[in-house]
C-alpha positions as CSV (number, residue, x, y, z in Angstrom):
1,X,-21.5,-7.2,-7.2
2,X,-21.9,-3.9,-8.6
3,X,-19.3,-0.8,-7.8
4,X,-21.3,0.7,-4.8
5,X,-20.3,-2.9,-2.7
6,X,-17.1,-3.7,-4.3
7,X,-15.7,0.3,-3.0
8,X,-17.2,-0.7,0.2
9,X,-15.2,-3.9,0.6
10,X,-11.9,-2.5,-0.6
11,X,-12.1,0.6,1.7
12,X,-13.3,-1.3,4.5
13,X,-12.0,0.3,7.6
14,X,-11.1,-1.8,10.6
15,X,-11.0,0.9,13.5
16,X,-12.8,-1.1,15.4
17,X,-9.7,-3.4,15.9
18,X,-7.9,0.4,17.7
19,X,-9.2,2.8,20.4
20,X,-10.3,6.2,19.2
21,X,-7.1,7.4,21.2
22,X,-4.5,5.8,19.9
23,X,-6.4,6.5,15.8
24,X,-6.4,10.2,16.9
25,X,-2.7,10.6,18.3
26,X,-1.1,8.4,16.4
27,X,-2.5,9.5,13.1
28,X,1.4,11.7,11.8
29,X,3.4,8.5,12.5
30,X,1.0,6.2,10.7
31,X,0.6,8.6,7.3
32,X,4.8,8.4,7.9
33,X,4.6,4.8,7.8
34,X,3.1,4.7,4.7
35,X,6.0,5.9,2.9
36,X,7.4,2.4,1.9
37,X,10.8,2.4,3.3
38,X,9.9,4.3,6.0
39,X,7.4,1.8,7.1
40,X,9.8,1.0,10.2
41,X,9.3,4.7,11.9
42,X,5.9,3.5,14.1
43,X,7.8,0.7,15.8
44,X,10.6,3.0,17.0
45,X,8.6,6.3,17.4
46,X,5.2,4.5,19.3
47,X,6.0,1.1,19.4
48,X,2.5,0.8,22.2
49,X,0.4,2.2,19.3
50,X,-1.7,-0.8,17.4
51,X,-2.2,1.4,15.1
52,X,1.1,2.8,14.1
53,X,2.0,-1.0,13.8
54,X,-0.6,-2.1,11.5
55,X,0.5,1.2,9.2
56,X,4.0,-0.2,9.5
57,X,2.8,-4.0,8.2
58,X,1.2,-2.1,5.5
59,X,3.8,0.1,4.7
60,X,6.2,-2.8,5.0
61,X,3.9,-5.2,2.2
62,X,3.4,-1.6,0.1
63,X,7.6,-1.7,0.4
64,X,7.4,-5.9,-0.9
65,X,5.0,-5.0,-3.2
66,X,6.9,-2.0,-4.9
67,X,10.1,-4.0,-5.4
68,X,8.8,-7.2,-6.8
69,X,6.5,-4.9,-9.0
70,X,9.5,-3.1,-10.2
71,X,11.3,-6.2,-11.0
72,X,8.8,-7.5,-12.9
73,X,8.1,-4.6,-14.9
74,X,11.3,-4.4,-16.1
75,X,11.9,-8.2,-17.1
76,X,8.2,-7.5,-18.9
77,X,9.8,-4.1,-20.4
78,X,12.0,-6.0,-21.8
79,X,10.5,-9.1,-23.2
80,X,8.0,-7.3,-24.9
81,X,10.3,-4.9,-26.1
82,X,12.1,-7.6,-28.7
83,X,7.5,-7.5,-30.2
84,X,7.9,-5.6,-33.7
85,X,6.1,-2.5,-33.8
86,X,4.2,-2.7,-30.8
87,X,6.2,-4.4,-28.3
88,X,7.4,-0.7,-27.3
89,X,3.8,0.5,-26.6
90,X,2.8,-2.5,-24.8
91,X,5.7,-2.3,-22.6
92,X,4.9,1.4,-21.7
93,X,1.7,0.1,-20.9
94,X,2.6,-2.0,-18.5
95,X,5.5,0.0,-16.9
96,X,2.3,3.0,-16.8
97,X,-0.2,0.3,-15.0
98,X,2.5,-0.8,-12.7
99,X,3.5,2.5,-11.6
100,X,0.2,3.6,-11.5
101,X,-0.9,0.9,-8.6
102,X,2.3,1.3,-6.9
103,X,1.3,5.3,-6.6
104,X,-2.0,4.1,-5.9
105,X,-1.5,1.8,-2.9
106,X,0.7,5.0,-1.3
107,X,-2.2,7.2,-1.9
108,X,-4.5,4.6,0.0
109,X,-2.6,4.3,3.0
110,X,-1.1,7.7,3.2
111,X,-5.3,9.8,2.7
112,X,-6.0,7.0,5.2
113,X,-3.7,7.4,7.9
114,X,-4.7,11.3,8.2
115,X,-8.1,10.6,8.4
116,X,-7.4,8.4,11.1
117,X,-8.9,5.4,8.8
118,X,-7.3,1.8,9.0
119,X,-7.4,0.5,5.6
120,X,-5.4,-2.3,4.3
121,X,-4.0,-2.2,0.6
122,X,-6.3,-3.9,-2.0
123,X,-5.4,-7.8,-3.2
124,X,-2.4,-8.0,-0.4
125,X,-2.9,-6.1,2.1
126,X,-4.3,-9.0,4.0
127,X,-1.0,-11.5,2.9
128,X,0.4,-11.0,6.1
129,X,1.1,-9.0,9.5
130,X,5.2,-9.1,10.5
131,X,4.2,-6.7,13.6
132,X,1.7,-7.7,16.3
């Protein structure tokens, strides 16, 4: 698989799963969604809007996502911080790399929503859907 097909498949939209209406005026409230603890505002704002719900399912696994990350990064901060010599730059590493997808996911779904794109989150974006 070379890059050309594996950026296909990870920015896959799935519009055809929304009318063009409710993509077009329910664009603002999905990019809000995407704001991880803010995930909840398309259920209470347009809770009709199919689209504004799968922004909040995303936003809501983005929200999962960014706290187990967190917790794992520091518990890995510090193991590797007890390494001699390079157990500090390792664990900057992965602190930098964790941080990095968590900003990265955001990005994705917030660019997305504006453009009136439906694009789940890479690796788990597909784990499950809490609003239907």
């Amino acid at each position: 698989m070379d890059f050309n097909e594996m950026k296909d498949k990870v920015l896959a939209d799935k519009n055809d799963m929304f009318t063009p209406e409710d993509i077009e005026q329910n664009k603002g409230v999905a990019a809000v969604a995407s704001f991880p603890i803010l995930f909840w505002i398309p259920l209470v704002a347009k809770p009709e809007s199919l689209f504004g719900k799968f922004y909040a399912n995303q936003g809501l696994i983005l929200l999962i996502y960014n706290v187990v990350a967190s917790i794992v990064s520091v518990i890995l901060t510090k193991i590797l911080g007890y390494i001699p010599f390079v157990g500090g730059l390792l664990a900057g590493l992965v602190s930098a790399v964790i941080s990095l997808s968590q900003l990265g996911g955001w990005l994705l779904l917030f660019i997305s929503a504006l453009q009136g794109k439906a694009r789940s989150l890479p690796l788990i974006g597909e784990l499950f859907t809490a609003f239907k």
